[in-house]
N, C-alpha and C positions, 0 to 999 in steps of 0.2 A: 224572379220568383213569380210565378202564375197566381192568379186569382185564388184557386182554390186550395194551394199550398197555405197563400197567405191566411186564408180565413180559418185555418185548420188550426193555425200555429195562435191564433187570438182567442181560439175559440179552449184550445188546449193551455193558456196561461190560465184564462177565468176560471177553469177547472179544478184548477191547484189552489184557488180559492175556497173553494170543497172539497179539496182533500181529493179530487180525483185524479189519479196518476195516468192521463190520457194517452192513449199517443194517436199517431196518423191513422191508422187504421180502425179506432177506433168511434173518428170524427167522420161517419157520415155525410156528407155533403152529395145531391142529386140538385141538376141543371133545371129548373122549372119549366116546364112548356109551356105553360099561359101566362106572360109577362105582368099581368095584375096579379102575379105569385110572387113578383120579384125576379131578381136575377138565379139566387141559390137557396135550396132550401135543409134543415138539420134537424133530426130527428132525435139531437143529443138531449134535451130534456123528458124526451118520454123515455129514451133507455135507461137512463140514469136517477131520475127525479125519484123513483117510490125509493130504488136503496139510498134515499136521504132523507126518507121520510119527507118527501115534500111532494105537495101537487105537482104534475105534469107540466099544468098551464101553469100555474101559479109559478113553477120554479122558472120555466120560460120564460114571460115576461119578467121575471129578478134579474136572469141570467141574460136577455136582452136589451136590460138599463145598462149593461158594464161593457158591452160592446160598442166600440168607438175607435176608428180610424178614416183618414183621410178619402178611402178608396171605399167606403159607403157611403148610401147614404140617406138611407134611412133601415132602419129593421122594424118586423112588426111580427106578430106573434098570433098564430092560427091553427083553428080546432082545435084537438087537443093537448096540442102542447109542440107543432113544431114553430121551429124560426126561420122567419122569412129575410132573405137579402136584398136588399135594391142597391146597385153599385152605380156610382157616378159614371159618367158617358165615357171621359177620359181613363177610368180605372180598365175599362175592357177595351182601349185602343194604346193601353201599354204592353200588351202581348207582341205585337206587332213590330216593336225595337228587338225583344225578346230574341226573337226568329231571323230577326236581319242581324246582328249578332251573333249569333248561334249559328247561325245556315245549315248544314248539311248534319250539324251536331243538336241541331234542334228538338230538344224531346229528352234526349239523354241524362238519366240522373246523374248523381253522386258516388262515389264508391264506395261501396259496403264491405270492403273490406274483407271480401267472402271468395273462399275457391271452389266453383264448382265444376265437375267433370258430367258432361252427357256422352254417355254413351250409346247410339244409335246406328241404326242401317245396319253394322256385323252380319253381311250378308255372307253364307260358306261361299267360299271358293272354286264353287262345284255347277255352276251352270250360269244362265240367264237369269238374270232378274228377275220377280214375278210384281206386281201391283201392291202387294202387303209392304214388300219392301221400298216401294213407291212414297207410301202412304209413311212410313215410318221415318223414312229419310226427310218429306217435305217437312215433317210435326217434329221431327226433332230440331233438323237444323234452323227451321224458326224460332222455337223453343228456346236453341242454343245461343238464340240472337237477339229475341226477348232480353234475356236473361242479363246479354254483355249493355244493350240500351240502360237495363235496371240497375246497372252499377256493380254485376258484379265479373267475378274474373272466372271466366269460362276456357276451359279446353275441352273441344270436341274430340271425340275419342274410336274408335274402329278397330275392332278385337275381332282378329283373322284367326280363325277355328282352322288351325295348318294342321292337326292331329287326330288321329283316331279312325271311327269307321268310315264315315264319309271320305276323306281324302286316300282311303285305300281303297273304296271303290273307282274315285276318282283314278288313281291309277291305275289300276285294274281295267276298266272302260277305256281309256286312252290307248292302254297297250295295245288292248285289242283291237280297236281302230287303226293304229299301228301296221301290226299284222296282216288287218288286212288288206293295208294297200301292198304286200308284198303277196296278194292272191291269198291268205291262208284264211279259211272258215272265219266269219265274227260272232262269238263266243260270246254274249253278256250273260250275268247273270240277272235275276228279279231286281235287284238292288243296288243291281251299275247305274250305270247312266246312260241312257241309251239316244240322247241330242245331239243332233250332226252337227254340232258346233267342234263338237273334238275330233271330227276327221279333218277340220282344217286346221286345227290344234296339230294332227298327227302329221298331215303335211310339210307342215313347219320342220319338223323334226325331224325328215326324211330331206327335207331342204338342207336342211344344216348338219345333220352326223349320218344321213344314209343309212347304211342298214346294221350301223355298228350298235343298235341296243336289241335285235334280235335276238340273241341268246340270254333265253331269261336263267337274270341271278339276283344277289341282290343288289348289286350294282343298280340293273335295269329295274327292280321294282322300284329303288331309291328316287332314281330318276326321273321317273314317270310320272312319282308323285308329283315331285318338288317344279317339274316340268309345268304341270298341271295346273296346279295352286298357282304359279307366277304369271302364266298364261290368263287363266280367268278371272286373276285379280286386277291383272293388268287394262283387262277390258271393263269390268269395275269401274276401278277409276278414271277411266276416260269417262264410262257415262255419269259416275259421280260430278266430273269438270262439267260437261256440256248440264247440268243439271243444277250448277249453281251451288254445291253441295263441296267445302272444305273443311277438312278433317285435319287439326294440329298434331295427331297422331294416331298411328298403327301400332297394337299392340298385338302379339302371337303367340298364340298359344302354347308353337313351340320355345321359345322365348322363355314363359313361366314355367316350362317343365326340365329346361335346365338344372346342373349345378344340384341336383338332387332338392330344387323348391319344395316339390309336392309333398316329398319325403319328410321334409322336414316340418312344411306344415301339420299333416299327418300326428308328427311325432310332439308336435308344440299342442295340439287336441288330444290328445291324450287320455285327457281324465273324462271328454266327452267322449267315446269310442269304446264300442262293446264288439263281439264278434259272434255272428248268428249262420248259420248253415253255410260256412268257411266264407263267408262276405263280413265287410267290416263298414259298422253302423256309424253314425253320426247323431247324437244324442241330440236331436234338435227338440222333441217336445218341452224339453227344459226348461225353452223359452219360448216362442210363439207360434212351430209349429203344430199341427194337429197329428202327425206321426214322424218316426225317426226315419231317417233318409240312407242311402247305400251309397256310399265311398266307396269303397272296391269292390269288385265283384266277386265272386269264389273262385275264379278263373287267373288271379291277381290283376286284373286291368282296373283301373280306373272310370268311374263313370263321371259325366260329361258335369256333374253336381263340382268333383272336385277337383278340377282345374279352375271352374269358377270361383270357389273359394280363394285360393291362390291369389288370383287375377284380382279381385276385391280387395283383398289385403293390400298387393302391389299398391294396386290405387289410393287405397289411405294412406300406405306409408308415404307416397307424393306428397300429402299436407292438402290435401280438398277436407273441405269442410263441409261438403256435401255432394253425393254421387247419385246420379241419375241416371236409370236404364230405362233407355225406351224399345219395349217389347214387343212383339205380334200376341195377342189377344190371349194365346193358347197357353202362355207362360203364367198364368193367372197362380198357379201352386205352386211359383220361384219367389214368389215375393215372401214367405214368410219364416221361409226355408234360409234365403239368404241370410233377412235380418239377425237368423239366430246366430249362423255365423260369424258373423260380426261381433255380436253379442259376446259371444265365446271370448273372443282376443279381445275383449272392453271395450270396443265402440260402441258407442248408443243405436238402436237398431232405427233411430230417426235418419243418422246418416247415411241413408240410404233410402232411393224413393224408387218407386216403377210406375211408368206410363205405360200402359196398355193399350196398343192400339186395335182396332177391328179390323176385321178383312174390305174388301173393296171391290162389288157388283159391279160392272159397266153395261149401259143402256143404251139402243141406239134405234130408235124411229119407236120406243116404247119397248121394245122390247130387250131383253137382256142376250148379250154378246156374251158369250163364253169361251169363244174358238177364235181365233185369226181366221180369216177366208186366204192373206196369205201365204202362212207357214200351218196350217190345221191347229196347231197347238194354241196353250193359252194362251191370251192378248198377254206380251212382256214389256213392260217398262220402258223400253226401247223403245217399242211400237206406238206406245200411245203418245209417247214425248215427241216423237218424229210426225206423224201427226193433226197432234190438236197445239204443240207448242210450251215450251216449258213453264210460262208465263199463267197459261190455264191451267195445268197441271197443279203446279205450285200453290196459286191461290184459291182454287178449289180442293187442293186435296188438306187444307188447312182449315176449310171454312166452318165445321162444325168440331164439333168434340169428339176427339179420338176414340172415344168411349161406343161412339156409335157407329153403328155400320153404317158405310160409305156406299151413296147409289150414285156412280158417274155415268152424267148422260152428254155423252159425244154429242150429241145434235147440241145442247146448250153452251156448252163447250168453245163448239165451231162460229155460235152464233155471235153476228154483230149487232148488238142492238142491246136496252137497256135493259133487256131481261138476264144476260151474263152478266153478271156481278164483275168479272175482272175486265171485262170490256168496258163496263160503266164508270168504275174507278179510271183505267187508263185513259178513259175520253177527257174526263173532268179535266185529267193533269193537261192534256193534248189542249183542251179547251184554254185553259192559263196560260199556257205557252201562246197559244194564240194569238189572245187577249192582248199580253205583255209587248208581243213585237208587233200588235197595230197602233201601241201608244210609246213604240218604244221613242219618240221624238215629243212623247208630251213629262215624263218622267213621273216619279212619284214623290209622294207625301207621306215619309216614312211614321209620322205623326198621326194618320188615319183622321185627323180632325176632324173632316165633314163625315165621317160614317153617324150615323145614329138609326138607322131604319130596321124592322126587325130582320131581315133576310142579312144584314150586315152583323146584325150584333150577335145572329146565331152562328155563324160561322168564325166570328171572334172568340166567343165564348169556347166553342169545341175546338179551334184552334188550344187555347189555354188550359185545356184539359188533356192536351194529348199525354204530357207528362206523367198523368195520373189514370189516364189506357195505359199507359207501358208496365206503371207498376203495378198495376191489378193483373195485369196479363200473365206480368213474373210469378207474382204473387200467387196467384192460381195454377201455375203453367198452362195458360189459355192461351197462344196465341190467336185462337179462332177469335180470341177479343180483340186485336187488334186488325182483323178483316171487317168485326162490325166497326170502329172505329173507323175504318177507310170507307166501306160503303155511306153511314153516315156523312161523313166529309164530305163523298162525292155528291150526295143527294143535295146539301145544305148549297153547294158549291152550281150544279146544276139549276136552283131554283132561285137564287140571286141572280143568274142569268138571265133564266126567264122574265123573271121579275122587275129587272132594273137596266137604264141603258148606262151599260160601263164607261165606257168612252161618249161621252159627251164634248166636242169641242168648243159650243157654247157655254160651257161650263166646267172651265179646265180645274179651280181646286178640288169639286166634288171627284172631279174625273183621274188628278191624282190620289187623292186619296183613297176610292176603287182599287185602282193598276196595285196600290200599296198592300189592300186586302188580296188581290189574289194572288200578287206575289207571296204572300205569307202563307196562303193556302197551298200554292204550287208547292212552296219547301215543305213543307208539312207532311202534305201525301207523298212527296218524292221519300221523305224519308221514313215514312209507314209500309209506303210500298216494299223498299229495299230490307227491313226485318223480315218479310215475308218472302225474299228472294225473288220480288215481282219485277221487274220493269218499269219505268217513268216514259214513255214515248214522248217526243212533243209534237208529232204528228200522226192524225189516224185518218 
């Protein structure tokens, strides 16, 4: 149990002394930066002290006389009412067993007992990548790994839109590429698809059945589709693999439109369902949205709202306990829409959350790149991964809140030095590693006994707090919090460096005790990096 676990759980008995039913989240604890502050400090008697009718301070120092354990060692009570920790030398170099212990599972809580499903990237099947879908794939599947670190039971999820108008253009487009490798005019329409990627698509298919889907029927319109869809999903998932990016399943949409599902959803909504200019409505303002939404169209197709529906349900009826869509920005009028859905068939419209992500600018000598110089079109996923590297990719397209638009600047990207952020973190680990095999003949002091300097004891400290990054990360769906958590590290990790000579062989306990701290660090980042899908290098 980490420092800060512990003080939460002491801090959370003497509470119930006042009748206050605390929990983890409730106990504040922040890392002190001026160690004449103490080690940690609690802001729980000003939250709490007026609804007890008591002073701030006053209830502070009360509530600081009943605090006592071995792993303080002294508390004292400042301004207006927070509480200060000072912890024994030894209580912040038992993190350090902690980790060598744990190793590679280091950080990782408890089981929450919780299913949840993310569902991200659901890119159509209908061309190349573009950067949104970039940005949505790195934010989820950190998200989705946040998530599994915090204890709970995560399936990553990927809903293949195999139906409707897109993949009949998709067909439609390929034929014609088709065609005209056998000389005949190419025919697209505004709303095909017009990327030479399905001439080598068509290729293929002249490769292997010749000229036997020429004669259009429905055979060959069948064909072309389904042709289509497996072809571009296929290259999908190759660049999902090289991207660090695994999905426990593929769901499809033709799949939920089996067996008469929709129909019968449909017909289970019932009593929410009106019928307006031969289109049939879905009573959502009932519940949280701001207008009623179109199910079918007057034409009898179904709009793209309900198969989702459908699809949701599926998902609940799996036994998730909470479902997460991570979306491109523009879905912003899906979220309220769906909840009601839900709502409808008795789920609480809480089971259901949506991440919105922003679009993604690319920068390059200060100005913005908009076009490939080598294919004209947009810079694609492929392109930038190929590049500047998965590893930048990854940890920059994670580094702020999805919430914001994304300015990626290839030159910082490319760049070695301490101004890239994921260059600076992979040094630090590269630096440990280093460290590690110039004393790998002097060993360590798993015990950390000689630490006590401040460069030591801050990196102990944020070592013992990763735990408590991971859950705030989950807890928010922040994993950009756990990029500040690794930059931190690397800084704290860098400037012990600076600072102090690690290897000392005039001074072999001090000098194991060190090798013991970086080793703790090394594991630390390695396994901050790997939630983020980043890399450990031990050389750069």
């Amino acid at each position: 149990m980490g420092n800060e676990e512990k003080l939460k759980e002491i801090l959370i008995a003497i509470g119930k002394e006042y009748g206050l039913n605390l929990t983890p989240n409730d106990v504040v604890l922040e890392r002190s930066k001026d160690p004449s502050h103490g080690d940690y400090a609690t802001n729980l008697a000003l939250r709490f002290g007026k609804s007890l009718g008591k002073n701030p301070r006053a209830f502070a120092a009360e509530f600081a006389e009943k605090i006592s354990d071995p792993s303080i060692d002294k508390v004292e009570v400042a301004g207006p009412g927070f509480i200060n920790f000072f912890l024994h030398a030894d209580a912040m170099t038992t993190v350090l067993s902690e980790v060598f212990r744990l190793g590679e599972n280091y950080g990782r809580r408890p089981s929450k007992g919780k299913k949840v499903n993310v569902e991200f990237f659901s890119a159509n099947p209908t061309g190349d990548i573009h950067l949104g879908h970039t940005r949505i794939g790195a934010f989820g599947d950190s998200l989705a790994e946040t998530l599994i670190w915090a204890g709970y039971d995560v399936t990553r999820e990927y809903y293949v839109n195999d139906c409707g108008n897109q993949v009949e253009h998709l067909g439609n487009s390929l034929r014609a590429r088709y065609h005209e490798l056998y000389g005949e005019p190419l025919v697209l329409g505004d709303d095909d698809y017009h990327g030479v990627d399905l001439i080598d698509i068509a290729k293929s298919i002249r490769e292997e059945f010749g000229d036997k889907y020429l004669v259009d029927n429905q055979e060959s319109h069948d064909f072309f589709i389904r042709y289509g869809i497996d072809a571009e999903l296929k290259k999908i998932k190759s660049e999902l693999i090289n991207f660090r990016i695994h999905f426990d399943k593929f769901s499809y949409e033709s799949e939920i439109r089996k067996d008469n599902r929709i129909e019968k959803t449909i017909e289970d909504l019932r009593e929410y369902t009106y019928q307006s200019e031969g289109a049939t409505y879905l009573r959502t303002t009932a519940f949280l949205d701001d207008k009623d939404r179109p199910i079918v169209k007057s034409n009898g197709q179904y709009t793209y709202f309900m198969p989702d529906i459908a699809y949701h349900y599926d998902k609940m009826s799996r036994g998730f306990d909470l479902l997460i869509d991570v979306l491109g920005a523009d879905h912003h009028g899906y979220i309220n829409r769906m909840k009601s859905a839900l709502a409808m068939k008795g789920y609480s419209p809480d089971a259901l959350e949506v991440d919105l992500v922003q679009m993604v600018k690319t920068f390059r000598d200060g100005q913005e790149v908009k076009m490939s110089k080598r294919t004209g079109k947009a810079i694609s996923h492929h392109e930038l991964v190929e590049e500047v590297g998965v590893d930048a990719v990854r940890y920059l397209f994670v580094e702020c809140s999805p919430s914001t638009h994304l300015d990626f600047d290839y030159n910082l990207a490319l760049e070695q030095s301490s101004a890239n952020p994921v260059y600076y973190a992979q040094y630090a680990h590269a630096r440990c590693c280093s460290l590690l095999g110039l004393g790998a003949d002097i060993g360590i002091d798993e015990t950390g006994a000689e630490l006590s300097n401040e460069y030591e004891t801050a990196i102990l400290k944020h070592i013992a707090d990763f735990g408590n990054a991971i859950e705030g990360a989950a807890r928010e769906r922040a994993p950009y919090r756990i990029s500040a958590y690794i930059h931190t590290l690397a800084e704290l990790i860098h400037d012990f460096y600076a600072h102090n000579r690690v290897i000392d062989r005039e001074n072999l306990p001090l000098t194991r005790s060190r090798l013991a701290l970086v080793k703790a660090a090394k594991i630390t980042l390695h396994n901050a990096l790997g939630i983020l899908g980043v890399s450990s290098p031990e050389k750069m």
